[in-house]
C-alpha positions in Angstrom: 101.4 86.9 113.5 102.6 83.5 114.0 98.8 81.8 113.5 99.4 83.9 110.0 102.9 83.0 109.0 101.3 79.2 109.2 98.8 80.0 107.1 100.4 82.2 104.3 101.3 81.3 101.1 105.2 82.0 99.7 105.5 83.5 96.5 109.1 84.4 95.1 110.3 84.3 98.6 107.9 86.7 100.2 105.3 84.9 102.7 101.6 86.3 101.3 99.3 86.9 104.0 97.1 88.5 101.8 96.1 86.7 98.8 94.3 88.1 95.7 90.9 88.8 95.4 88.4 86.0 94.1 88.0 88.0 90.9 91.9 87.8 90.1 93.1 84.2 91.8 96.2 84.4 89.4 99.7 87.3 88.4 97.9 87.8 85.3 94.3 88.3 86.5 95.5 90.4 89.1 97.5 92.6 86.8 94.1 93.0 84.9 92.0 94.0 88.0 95.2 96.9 88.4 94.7 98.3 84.8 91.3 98.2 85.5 90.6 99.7 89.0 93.8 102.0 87.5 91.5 103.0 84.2 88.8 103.8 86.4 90.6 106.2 88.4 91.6 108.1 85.7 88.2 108.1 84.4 86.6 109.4 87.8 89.0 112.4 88.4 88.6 113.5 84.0 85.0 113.2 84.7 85.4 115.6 88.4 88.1 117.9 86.5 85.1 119.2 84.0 82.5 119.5 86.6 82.6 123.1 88.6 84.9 121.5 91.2 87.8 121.0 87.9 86.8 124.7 86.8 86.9 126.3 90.8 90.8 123.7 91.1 91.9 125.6 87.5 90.9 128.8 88.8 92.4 128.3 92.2 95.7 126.9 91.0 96.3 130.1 88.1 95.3 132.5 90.9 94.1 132.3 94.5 93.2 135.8 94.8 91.0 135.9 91.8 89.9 132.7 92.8 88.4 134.7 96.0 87.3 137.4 94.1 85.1 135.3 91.9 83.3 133.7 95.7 85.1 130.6 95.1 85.4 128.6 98.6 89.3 128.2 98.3 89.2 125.8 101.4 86.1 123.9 100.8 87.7 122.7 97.5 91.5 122.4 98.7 89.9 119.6 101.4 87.7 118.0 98.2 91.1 117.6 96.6 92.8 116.5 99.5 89.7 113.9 100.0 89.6 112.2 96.3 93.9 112.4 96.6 93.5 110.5 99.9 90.9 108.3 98.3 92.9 107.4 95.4 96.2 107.2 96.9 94.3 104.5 99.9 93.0 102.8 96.6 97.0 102.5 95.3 98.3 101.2 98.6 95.4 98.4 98.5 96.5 97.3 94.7 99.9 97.4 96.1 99.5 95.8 99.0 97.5 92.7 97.4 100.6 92.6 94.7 103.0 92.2 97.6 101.0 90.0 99.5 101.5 91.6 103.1 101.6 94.9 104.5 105.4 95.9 105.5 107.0 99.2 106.3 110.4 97.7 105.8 109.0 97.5 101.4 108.6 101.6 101.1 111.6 103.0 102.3 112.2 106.9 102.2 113.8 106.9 99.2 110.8 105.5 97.1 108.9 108.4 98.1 111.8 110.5 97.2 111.6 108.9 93.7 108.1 109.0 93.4 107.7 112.3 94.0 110.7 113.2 91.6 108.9 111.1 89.0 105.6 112.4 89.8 107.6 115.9 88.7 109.2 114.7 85.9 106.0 112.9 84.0 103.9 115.7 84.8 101.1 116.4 87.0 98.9 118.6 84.9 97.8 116.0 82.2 96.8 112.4 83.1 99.2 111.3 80.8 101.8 112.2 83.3 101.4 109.3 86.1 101.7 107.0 82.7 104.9 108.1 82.1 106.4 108.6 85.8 105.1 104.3 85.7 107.2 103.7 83.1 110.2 105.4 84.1 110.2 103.9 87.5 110.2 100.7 85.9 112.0 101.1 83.1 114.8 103.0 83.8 115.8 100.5 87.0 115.3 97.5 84.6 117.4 99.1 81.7 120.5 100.0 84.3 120.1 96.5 85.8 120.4 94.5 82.3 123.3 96.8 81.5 125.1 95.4 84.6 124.6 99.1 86.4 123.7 99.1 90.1 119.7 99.8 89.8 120.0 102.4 92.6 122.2 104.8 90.5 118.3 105.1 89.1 117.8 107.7 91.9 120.6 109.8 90.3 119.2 109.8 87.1 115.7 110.7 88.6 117.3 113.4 90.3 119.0 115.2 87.4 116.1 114.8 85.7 114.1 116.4 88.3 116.0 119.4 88.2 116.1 119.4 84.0 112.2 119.3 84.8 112.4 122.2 86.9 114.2 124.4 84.9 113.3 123.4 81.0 109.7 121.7 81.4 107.5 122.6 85.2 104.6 120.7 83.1 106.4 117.5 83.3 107.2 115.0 79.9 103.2 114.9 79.5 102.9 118.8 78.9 105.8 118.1 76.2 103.8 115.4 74.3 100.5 117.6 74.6 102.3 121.0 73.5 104.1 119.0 70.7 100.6 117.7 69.6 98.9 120.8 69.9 101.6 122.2 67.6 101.6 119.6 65.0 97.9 119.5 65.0 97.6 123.3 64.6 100.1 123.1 61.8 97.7 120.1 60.2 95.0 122.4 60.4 96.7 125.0 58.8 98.2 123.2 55.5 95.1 120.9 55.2 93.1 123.5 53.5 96.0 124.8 51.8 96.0 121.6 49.9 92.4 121.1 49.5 92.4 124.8 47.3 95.2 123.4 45.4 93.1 120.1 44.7 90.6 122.3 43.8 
């Protein structure tokens, strides 16, 4: 540890024993490789969700029973999920870890998984969407309290009232309110569009 603290680099008053990858030397490149390795992700488990594995999840999460009924392997697949979510979630602590520079317990504390799981509730975990939002929010909010001269850590109230509003007025998260509200105003589109094409007529 000691032959390390010699040889790591300090970077806003963190010592880096890990630097970034060659392909991302700099904040900026690295912040690139993120959205990248991040877009790729979501890519990946779109891709899995319309294979038979997405239809036999579906199936599994409206109904286990029927689920069993229909021969599906409930399981075989709950381990595949568990697999890609361990994947995935080794994959996040990697990014995070080369953002921080070192690998600390002391940096996730038990209330950041408290949050994260109330935002992970509160974006949505249904539509992909929904990680986008629970991003913003955990940056955003903190940010927005802080500039207003609010302790940042009052965030975890916020995120908590909100988790219960999610609870009770929205289970499918913020991202289930954008999709049903787009769903809606695109039915509604599709409904007076030819109404106004026979009156062109």
């Amino acid at each position: 540890m000691a032959a390390l603290g010699l040889s790591g680099k300090v970077y806003a008053g963190v010592r880096q024993f890990m630097p970034h990858p060659p392909l991302a030397p700099s904040d900026a490149a690295y912040f690139r490789y993120v959205v990248a390795v991040a877009a790729i992700g979501f890519v990946l488990t779109m891709l899995i969700e319309r294979t038979h594995v997405g239809r036999a999840w579906a199936l599994i999460r409206r109904s286990e029973p029927v689920a069993v009924a229909m021969g599906v392997n409930i399981v075989a697949y709950k381990v595949i999920a568990f697999a890609i979510a361990g994947f995935l979630a080794g994959v996040s602590g990697a990014l995070m870890a080369g953002s921080i520079g070192q690998l600390d317990g002391r940096a996730f504390p038990a209330s950041e998984s408290i949050m994260l799981f109330a935002l992970t509730v509160i974006g949505g975990a249904f539509h992909w969407s929904g990680p986008i939002f629970a991003g913003l929010l955990l940056r955003a909010v903190p940010g927005l309290l802080t500039d207003w001269h609010i302790d940042g850590n009052l965030a975890i109230m916020v995120f908590g009232a909100g988790l219960l509003h999610a609870l009770i007025t929205a289970p499918r998260g913020i991202s289930g309110q954008v999709v049903g509200l787009g769903r809606m105003l695109g039915a509604k589109l599709s409904a007076v569009m030819p109404r106004a094409m026979e009156r062109k007529l």
